[in-house]
PyMOL commands that place a pseudoatom at each C-alpha (Angstrom):
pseudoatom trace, name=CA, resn=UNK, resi=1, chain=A, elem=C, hetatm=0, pos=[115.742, -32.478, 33.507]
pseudoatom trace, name=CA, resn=UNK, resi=2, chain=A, elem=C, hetatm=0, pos=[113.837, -29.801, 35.309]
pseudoatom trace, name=CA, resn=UNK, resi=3, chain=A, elem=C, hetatm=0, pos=[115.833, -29.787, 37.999]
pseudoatom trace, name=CA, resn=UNK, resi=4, chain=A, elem=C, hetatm=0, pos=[118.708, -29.323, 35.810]
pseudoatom trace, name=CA, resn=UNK, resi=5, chain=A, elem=C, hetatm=0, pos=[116.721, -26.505, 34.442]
pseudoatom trace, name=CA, resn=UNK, resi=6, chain=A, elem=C, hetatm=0, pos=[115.951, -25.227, 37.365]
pseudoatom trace, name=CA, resn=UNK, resi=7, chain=A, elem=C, hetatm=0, pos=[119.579, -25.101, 38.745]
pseudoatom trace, name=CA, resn=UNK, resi=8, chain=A, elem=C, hetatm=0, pos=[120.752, -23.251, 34.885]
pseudoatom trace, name=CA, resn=UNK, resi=9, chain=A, elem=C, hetatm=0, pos=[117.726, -21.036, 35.622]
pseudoatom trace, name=CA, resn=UNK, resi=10, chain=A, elem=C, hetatm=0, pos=[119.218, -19.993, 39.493]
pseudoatom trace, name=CA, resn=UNK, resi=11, chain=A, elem=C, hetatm=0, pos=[122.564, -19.237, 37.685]
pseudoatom trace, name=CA, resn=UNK, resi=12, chain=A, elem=C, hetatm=0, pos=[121.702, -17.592, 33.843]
pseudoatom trace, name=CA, resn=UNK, resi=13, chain=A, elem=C, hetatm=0, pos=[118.030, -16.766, 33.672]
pseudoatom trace, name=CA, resn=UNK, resi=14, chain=A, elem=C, hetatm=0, pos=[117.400, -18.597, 31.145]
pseudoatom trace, name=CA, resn=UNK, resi=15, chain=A, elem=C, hetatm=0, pos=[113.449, -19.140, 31.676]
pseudoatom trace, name=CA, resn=UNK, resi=16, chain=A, elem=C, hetatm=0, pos=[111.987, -15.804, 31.400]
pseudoatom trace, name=CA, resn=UNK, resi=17, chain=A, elem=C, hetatm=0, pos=[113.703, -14.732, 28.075]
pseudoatom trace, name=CA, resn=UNK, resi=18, chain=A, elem=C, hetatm=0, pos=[112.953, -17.764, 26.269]
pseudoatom trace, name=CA, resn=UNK, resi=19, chain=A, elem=C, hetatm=0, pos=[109.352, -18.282, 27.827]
pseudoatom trace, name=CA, resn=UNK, resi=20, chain=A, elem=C, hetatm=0, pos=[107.332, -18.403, 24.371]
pseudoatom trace, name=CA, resn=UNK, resi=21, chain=A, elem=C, hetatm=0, pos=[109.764, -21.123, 23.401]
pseudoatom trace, name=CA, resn=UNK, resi=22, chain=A, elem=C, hetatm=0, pos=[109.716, -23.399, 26.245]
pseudoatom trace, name=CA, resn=UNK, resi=23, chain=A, elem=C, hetatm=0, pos=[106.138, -23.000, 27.165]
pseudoatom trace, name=CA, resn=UNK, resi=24, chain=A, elem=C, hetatm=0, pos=[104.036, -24.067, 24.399]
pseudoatom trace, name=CA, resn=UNK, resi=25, chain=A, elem=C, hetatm=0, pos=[100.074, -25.188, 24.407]
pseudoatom trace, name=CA, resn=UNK, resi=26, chain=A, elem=C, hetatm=0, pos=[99.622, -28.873, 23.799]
pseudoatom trace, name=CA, resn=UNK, resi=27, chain=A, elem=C, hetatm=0, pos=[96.232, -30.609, 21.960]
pseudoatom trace, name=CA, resn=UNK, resi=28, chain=A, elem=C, hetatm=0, pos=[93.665, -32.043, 24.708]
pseudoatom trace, name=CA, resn=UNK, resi=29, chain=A, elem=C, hetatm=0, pos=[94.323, -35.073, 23.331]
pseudoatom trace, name=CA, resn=UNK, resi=30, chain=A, elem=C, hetatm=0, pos=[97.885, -35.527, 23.523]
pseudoatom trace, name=CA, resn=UNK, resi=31, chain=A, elem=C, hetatm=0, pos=[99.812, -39.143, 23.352]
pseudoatom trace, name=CA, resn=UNK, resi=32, chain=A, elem=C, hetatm=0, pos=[103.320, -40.498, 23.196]
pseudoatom trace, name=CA, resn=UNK, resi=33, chain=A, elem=C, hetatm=0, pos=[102.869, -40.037, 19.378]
pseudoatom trace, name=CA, resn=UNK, resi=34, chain=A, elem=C, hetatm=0, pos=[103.670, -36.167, 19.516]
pseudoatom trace, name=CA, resn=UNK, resi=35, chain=A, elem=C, hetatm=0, pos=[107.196, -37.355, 21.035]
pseudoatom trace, name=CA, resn=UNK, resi=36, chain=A, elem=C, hetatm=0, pos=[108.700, -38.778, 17.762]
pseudoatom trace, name=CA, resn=UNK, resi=37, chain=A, elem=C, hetatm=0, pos=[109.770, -35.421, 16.422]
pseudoatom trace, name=CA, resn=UNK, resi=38, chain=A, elem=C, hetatm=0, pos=[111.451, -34.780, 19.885]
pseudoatom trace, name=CA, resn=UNK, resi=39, chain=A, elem=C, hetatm=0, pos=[113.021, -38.357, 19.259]
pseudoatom trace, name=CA, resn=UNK, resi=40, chain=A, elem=C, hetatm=0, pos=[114.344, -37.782, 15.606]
pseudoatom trace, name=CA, resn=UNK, resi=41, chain=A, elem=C, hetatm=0, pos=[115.840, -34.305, 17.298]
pseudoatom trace, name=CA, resn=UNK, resi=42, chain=A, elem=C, hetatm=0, pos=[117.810, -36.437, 20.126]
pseudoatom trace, name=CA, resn=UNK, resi=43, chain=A, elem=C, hetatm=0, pos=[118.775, -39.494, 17.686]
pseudoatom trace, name=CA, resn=UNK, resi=44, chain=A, elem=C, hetatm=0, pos=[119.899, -36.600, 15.547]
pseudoatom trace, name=CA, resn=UNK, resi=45, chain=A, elem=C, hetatm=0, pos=[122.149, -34.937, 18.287]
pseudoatom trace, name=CA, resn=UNK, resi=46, chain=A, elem=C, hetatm=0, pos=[123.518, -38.441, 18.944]
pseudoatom trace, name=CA, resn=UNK, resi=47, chain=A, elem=C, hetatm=0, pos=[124.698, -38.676, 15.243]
pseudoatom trace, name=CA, resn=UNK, resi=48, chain=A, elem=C, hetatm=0, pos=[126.178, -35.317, 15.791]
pseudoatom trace, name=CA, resn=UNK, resi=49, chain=A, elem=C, hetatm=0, pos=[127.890, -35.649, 18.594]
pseudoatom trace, name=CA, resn=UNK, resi=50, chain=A, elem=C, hetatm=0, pos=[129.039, -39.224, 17.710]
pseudoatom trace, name=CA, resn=UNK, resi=51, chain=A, elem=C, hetatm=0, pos=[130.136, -37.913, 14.458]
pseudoatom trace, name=CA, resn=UNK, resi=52, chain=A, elem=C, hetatm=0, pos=[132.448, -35.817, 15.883]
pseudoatom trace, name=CA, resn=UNK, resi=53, chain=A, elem=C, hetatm=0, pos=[134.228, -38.196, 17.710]
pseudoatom trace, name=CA, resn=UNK, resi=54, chain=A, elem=C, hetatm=0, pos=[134.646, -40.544, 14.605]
pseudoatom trace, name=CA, resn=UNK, resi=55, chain=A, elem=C, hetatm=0, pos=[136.357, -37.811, 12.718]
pseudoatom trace, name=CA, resn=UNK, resi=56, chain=A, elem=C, hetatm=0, pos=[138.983, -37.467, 15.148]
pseudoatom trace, name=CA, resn=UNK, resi=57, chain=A, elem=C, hetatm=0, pos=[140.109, -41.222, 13.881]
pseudoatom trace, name=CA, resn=UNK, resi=58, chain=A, elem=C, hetatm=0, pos=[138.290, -41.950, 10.568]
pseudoatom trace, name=CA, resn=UNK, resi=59, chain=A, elem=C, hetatm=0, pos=[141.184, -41.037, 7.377]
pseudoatom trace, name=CA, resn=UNK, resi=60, chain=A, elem=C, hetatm=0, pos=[139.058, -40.533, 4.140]
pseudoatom trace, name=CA, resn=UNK, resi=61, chain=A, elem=C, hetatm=0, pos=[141.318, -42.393, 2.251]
pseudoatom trace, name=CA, resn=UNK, resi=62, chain=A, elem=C, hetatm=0, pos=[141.188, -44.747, -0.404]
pseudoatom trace, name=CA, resn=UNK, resi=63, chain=A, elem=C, hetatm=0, pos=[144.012, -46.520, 1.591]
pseudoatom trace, name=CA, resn=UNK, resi=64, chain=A, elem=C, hetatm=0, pos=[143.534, -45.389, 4.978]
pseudoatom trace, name=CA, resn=UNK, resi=65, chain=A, elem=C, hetatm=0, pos=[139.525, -45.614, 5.385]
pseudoatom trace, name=CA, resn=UNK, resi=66, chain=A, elem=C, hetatm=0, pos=[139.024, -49.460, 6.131]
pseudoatom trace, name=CA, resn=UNK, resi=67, chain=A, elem=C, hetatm=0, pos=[141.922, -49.342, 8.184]
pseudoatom trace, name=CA, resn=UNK, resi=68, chain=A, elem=C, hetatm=0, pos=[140.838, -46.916, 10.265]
pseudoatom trace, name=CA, resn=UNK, resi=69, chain=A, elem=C, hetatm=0, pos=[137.611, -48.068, 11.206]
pseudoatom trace, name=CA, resn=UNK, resi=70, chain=A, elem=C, hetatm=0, pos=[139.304, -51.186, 12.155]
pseudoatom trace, name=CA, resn=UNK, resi=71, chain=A, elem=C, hetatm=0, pos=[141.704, -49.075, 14.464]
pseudoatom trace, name=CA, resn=UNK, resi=72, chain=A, elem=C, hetatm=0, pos=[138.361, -47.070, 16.001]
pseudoatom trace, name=CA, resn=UNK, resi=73, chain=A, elem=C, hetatm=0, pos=[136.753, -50.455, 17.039]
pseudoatom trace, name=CA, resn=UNK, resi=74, chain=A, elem=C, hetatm=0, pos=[139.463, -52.442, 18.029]
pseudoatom trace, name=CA, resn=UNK, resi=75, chain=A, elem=C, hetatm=0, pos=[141.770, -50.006, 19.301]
pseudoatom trace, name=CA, resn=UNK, resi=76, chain=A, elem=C, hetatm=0, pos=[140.288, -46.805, 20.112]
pseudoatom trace, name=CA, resn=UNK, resi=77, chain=A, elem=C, hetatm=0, pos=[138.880, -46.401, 23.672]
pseudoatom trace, name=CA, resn=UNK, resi=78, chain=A, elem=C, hetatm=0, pos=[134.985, -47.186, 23.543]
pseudoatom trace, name=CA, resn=UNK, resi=79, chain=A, elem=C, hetatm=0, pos=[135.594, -46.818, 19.471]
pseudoatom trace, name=CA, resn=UNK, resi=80, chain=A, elem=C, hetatm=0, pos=[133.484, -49.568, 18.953]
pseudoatom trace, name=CA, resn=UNK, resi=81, chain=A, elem=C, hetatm=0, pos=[130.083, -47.999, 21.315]
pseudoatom trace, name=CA, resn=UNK, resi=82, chain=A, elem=C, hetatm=0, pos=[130.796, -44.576, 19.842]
pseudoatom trace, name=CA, resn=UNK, resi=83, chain=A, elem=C, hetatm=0, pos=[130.565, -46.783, 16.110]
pseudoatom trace, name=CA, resn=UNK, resi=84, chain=A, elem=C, hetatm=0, pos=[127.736, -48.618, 17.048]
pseudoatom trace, name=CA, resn=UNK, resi=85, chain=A, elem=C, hetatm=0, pos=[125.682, -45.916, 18.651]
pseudoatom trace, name=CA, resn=UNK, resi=86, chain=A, elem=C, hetatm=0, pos=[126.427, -44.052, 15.638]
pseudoatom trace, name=CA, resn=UNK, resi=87, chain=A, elem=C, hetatm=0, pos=[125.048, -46.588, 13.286]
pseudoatom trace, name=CA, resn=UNK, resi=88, chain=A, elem=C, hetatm=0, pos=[122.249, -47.533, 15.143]
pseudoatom trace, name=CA, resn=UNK, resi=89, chain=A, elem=C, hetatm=0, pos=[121.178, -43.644, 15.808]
pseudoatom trace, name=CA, resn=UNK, resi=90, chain=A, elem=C, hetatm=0, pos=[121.090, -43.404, 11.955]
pseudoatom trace, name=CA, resn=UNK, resi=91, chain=A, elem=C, hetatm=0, pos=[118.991, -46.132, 11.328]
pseudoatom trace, name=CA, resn=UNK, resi=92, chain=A, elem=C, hetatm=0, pos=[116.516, -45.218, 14.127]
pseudoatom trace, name=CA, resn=UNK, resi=93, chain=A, elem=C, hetatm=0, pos=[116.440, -41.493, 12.973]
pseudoatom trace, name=CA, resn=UNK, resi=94, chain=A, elem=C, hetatm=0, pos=[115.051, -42.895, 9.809]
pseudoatom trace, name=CA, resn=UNK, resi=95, chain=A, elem=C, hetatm=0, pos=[112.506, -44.740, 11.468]
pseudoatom trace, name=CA, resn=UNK, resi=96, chain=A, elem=C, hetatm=0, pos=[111.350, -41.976, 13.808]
pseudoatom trace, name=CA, resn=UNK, resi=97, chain=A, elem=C, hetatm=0, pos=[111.045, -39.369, 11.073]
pseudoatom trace, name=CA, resn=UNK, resi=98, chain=A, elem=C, hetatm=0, pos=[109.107, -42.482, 9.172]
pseudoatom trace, name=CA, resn=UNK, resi=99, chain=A, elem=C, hetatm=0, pos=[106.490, -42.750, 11.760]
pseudoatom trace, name=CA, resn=UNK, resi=100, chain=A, elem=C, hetatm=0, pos=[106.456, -39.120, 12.397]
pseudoatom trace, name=CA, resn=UNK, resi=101, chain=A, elem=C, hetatm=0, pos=[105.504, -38.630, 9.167]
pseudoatom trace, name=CA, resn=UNK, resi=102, chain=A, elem=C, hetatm=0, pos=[102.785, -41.442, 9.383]
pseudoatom trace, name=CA, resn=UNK, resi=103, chain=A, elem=C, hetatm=0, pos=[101.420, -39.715, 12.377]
pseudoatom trace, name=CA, resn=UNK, resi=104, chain=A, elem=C, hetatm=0, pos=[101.247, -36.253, 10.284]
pseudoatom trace, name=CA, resn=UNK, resi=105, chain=A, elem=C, hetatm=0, pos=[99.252, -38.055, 7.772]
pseudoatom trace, name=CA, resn=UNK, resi=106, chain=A, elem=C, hetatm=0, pos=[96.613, -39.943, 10.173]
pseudoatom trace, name=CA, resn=UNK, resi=107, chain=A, elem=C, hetatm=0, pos=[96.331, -36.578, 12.301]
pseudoatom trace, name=CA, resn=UNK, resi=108, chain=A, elem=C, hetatm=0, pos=[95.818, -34.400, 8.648]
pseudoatom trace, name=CA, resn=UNK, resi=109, chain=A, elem=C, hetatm=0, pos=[98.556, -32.285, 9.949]
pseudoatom trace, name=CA, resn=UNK, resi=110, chain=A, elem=C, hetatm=0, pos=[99.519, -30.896, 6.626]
pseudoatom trace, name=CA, resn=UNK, resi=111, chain=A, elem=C, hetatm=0, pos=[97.045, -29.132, 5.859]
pseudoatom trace, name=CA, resn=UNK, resi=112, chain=A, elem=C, hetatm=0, pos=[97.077, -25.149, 5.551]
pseudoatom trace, name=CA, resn=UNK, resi=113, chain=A, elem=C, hetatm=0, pos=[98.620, -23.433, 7.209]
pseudoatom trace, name=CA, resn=UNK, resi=114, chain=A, elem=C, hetatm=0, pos=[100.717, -26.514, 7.715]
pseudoatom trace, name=CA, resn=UNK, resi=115, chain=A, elem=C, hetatm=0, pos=[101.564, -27.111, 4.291]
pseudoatom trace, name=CA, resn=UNK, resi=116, chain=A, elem=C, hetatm=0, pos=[105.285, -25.608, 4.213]
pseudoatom trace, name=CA, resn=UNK, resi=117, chain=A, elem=C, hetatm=0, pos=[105.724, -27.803, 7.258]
pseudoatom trace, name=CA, resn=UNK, resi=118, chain=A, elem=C, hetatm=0, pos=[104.949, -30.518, 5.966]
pseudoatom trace, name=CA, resn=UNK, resi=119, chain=A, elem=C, hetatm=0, pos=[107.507, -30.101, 2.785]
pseudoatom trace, name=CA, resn=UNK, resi=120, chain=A, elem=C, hetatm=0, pos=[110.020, -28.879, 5.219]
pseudoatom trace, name=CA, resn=UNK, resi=121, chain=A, elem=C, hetatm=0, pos=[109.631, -32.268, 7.428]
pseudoatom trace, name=CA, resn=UNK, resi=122, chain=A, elem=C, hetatm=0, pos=[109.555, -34.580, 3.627]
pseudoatom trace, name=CA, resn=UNK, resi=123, chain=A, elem=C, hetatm=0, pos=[113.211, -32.850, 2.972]
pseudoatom trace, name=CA, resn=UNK, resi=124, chain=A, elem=C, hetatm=0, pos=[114.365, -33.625, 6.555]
pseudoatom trace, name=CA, resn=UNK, resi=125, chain=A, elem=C, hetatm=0, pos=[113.347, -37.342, 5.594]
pseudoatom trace, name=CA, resn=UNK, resi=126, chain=A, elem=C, hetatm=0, pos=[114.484, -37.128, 1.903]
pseudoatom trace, name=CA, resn=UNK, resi=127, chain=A, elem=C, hetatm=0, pos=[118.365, -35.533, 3.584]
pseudoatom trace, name=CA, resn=UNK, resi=128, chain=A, elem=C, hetatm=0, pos=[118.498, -38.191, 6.269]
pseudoatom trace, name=CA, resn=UNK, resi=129, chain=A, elem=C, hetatm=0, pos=[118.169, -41.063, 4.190]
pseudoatom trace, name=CA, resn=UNK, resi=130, chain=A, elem=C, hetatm=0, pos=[121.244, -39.506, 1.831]
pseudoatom trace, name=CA, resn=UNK, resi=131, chain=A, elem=C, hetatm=0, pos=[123.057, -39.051, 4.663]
pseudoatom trace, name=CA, resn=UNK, resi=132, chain=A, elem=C, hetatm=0, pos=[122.371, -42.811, 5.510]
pseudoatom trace, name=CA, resn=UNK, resi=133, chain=A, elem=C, hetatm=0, pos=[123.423, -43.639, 2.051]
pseudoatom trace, name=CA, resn=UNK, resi=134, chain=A, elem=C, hetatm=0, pos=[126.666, -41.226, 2.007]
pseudoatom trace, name=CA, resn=UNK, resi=135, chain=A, elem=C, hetatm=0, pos=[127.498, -42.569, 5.502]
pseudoatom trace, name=CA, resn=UNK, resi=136, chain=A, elem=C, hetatm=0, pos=[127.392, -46.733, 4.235]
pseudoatom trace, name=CA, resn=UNK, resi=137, chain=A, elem=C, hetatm=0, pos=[130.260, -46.015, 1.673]
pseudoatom trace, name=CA, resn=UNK, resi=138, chain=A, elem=C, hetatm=0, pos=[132.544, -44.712, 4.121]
pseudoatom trace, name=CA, resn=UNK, resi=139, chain=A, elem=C, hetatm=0, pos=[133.815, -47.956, 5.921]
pseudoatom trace, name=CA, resn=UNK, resi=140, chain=A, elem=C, hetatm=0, pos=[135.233, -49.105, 2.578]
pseudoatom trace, name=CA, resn=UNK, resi=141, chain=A, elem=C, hetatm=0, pos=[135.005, -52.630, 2.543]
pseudoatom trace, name=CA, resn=UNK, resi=142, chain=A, elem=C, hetatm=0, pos=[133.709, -54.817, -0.410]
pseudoatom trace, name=CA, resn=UNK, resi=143, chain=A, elem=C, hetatm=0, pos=[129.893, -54.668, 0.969]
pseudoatom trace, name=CA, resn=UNK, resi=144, chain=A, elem=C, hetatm=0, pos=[130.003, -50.813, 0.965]
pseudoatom trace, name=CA, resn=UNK, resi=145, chain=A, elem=C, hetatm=0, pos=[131.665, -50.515, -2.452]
pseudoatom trace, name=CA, resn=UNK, resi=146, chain=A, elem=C, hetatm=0, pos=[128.948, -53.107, -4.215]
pseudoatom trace, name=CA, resn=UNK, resi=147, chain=A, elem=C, hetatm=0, pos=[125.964, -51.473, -2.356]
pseudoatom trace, name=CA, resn=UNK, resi=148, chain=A, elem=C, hetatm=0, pos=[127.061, -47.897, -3.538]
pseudoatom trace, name=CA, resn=UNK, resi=149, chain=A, elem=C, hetatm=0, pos=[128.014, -48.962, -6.809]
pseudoatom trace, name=CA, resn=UNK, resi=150, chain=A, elem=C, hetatm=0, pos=[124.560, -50.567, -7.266]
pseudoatom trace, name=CA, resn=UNK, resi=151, chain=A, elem=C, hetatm=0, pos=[122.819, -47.594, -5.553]
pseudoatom trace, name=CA, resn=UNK, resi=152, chain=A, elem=C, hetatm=0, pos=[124.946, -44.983, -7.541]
pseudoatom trace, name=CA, resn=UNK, resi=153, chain=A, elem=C, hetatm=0, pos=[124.034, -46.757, -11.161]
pseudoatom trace, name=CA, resn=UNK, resi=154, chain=A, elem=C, hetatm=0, pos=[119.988, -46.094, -10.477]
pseudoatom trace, name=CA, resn=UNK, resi=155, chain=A, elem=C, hetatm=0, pos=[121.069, -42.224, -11.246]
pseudoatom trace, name=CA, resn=UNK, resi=156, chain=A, elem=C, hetatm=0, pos=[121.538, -42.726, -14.827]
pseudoatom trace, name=CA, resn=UNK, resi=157, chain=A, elem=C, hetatm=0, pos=[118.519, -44.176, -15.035]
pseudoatom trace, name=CA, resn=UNK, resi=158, chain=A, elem=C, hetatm=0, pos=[116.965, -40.771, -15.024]
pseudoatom trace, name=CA, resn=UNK, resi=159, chain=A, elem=C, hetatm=0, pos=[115.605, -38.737, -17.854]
pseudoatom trace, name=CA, resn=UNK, resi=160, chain=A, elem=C, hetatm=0, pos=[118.213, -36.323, -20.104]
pseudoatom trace, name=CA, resn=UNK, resi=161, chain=A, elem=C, hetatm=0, pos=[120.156, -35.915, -16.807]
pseudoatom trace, name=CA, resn=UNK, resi=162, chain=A, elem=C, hetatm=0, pos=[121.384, -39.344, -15.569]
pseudoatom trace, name=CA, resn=UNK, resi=163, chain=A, elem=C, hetatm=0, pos=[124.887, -39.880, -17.134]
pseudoatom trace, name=CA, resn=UNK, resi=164, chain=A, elem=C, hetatm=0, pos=[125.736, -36.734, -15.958]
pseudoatom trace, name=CA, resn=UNK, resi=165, chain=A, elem=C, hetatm=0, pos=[124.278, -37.173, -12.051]
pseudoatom trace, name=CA, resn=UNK, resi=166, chain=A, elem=C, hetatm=0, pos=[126.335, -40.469, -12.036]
pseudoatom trace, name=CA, resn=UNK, resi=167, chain=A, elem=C, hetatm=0, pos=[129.187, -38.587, -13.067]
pseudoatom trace, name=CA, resn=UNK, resi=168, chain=A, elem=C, hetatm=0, pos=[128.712, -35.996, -10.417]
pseudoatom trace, name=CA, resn=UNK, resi=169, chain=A, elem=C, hetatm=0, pos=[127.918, -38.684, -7.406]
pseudoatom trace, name=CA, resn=UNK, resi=170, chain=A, elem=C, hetatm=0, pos=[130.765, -40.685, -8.537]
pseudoatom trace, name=CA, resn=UNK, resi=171, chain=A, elem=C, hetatm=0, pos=[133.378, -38.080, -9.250]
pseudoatom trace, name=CA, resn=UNK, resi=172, chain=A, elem=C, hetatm=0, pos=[134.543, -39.693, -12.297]
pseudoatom trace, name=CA, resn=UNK, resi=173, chain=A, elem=C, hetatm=0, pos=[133.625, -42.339, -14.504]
pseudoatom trace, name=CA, resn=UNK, resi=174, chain=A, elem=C, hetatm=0, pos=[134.067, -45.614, -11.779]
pseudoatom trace, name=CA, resn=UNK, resi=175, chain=A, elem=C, hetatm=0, pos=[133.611, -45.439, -7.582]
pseudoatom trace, name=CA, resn=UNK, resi=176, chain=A, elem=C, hetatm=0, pos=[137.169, -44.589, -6.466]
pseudoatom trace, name=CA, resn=UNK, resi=177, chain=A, elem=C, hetatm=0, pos=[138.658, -42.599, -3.778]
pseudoatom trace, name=CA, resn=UNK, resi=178, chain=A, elem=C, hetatm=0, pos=[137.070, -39.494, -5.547]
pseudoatom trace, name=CA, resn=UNK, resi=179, chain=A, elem=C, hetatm=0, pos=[133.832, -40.932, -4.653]
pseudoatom trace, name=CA, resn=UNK, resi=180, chain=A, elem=C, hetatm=0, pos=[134.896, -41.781, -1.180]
pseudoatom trace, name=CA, resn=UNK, resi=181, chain=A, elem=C, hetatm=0, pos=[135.650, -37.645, -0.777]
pseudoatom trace, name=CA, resn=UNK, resi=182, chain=A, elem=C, hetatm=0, pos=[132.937, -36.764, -2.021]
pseudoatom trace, name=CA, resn=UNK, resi=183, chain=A, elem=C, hetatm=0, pos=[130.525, -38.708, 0.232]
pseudoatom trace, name=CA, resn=UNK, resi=184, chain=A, elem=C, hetatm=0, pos=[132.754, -38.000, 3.280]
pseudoatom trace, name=CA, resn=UNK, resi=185, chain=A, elem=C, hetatm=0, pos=[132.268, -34.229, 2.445]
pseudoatom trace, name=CA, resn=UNK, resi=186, chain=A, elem=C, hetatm=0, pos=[128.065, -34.575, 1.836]
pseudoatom trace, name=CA, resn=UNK, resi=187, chain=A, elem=C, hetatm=0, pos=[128.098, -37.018, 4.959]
pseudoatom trace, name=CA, resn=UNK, resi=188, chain=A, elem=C, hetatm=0, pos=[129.575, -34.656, 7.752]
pseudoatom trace, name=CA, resn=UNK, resi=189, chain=A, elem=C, hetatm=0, pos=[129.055, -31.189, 5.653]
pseudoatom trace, name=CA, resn=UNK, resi=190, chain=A, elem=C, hetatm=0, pos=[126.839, -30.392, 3.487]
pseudoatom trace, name=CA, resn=UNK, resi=191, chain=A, elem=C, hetatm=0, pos=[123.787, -32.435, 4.439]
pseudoatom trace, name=CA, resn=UNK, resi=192, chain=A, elem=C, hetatm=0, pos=[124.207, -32.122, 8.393]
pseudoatom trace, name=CA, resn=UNK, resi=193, chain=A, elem=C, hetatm=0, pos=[124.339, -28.502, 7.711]
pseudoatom trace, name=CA, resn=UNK, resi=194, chain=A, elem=C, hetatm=0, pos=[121.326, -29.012, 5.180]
pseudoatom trace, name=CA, resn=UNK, resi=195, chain=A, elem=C, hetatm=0, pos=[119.330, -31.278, 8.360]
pseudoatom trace, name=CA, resn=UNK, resi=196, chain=A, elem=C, hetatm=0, pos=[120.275, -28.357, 10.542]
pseudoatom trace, name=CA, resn=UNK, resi=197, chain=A, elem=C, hetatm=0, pos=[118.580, -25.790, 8.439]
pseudoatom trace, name=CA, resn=UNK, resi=198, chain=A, elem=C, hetatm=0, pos=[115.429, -27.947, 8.170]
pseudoatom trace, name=CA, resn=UNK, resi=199, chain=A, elem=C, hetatm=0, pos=[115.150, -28.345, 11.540]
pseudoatom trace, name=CA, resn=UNK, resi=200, chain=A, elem=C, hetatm=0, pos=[115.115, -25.008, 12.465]
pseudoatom trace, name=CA, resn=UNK, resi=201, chain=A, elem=C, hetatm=0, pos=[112.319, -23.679, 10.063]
pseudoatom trace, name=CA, resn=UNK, resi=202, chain=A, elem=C, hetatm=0, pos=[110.260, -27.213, 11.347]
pseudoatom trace, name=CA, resn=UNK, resi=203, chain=A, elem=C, hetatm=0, pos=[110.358, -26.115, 14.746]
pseudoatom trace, name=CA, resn=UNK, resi=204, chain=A, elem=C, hetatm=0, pos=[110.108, -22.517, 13.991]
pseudoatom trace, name=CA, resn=UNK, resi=205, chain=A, elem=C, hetatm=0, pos=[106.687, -23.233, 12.083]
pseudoatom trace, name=CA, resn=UNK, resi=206, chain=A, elem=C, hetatm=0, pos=[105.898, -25.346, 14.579]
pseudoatom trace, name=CA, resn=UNK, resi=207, chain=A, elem=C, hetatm=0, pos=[106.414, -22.626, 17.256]
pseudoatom trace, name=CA, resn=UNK, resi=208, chain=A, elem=C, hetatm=0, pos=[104.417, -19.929, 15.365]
pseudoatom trace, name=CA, resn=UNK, resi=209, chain=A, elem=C, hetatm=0, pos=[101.553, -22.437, 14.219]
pseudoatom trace, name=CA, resn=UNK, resi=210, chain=A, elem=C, hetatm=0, pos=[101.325, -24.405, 17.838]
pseudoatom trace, name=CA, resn=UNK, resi=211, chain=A, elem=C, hetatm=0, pos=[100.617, -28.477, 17.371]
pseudoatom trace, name=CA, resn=UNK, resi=212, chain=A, elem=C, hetatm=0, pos=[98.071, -29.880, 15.386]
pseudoatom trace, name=CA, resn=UNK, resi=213, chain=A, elem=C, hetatm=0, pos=[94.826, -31.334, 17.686]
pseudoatom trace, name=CA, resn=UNK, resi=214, chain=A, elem=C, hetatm=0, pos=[94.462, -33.985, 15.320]
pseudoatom trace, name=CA, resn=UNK, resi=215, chain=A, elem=C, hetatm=0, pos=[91.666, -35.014, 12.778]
for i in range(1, 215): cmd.bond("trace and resi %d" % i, "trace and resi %d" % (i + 1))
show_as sticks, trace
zoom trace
């Protein structure tokens, strides 16, 4: 990568302009755990990019949808890597913001003036787990259906509100294409454009307030 850099660098200047961003001070005692921010940030430009390519195929449907993830993994050029690295970048963006988070804890990192990072990095958790649940309803199949249905009915089970947030996630009163839409729409929408926005004002914070050096 830095020769890579270096070559960009030859050709657009990039270094000098951005110098404060790419040159940051680091703790003395540094380990591999600071990398699993860096890690959610590349799993999450996998799911992006992968994402992408899906839509090009996927048909948010109530007829079309199962069908057309069959045609992206048996049909489609690579459609079944693209799927898979897809799905497993999702999973392991959970994970990595998981242990990030447990590393934030052990290290005290939230502590002022840390404190709106902290929240900011608790949403980016909170966003990528809905977008893990908006994501499983999408194939269509009878395991998807079931597991949203069951996951959907826990929303009524909240105070004054919960009739009317399981109207809202469903789209009506039973999971139906409507619902389908309206995950498909929070799934590669709203809540990547959500993630986005957190992760900008994480790193930004982090750029202003420099790493934490632990306990």
């Amino acid at each position: 990568m830095g020769q890579i850099l270096d070559w960009l660098d030859s050709r657009f200047g990039i270094k000098m302009p951005h110098r404060k961003f790419l040159e940051r001070p680091l703790p003395e005692r540094v380990s591999y755990l600071y990398c699993l921010g860096g890690v959610a940030l590349t799993l999450f430009i996998s799911l992006f990019v992968t994402g992408l390519l899906l839509s090009f195929y996927y048909i948010p449907s109530e007829d079309e949808a199962f069908h057309s993830i069959l045609r992206i993994t048996r049909e489609v050029r690579f459609g079944w890597f693209i799927r898979s690295l897809h799905k497993w970048s999702a999973q392991l963006l959970i994970l990595s913001i998981i242990l990030h988070t447990l590393r934030v804890i052990l290290h005290r990192a939230y502590r002022p003036p840390r404190e709106l990072n902290w929240i900011a990095g608790t949403m980016t958790l909170a966003v990528a787990m809905a977008s893990g649940f908006t994501g499983y309803l999408l194939p269509w199949d009878q395991k998807a259906y079931w597991a949203t249905e069951v996951g959907i009915s826990m929303a009524k089970t909240v105070p004054f509100i919960g009739k009317g947030l399981l109207y809202l996630l469903r789209g009506g009163p039973d999971v139906d294409g409507a619902t389908l839409i309206r995950f498909y729409s929070l799934h590669v929408l709203w809540l990547p454009l959500i993630m986005i926005l957190l992760l900008w004002a994480h790193f930004h914070m982090v750029k202003r307030q420099g790493i934490s050096g632990g306990l």
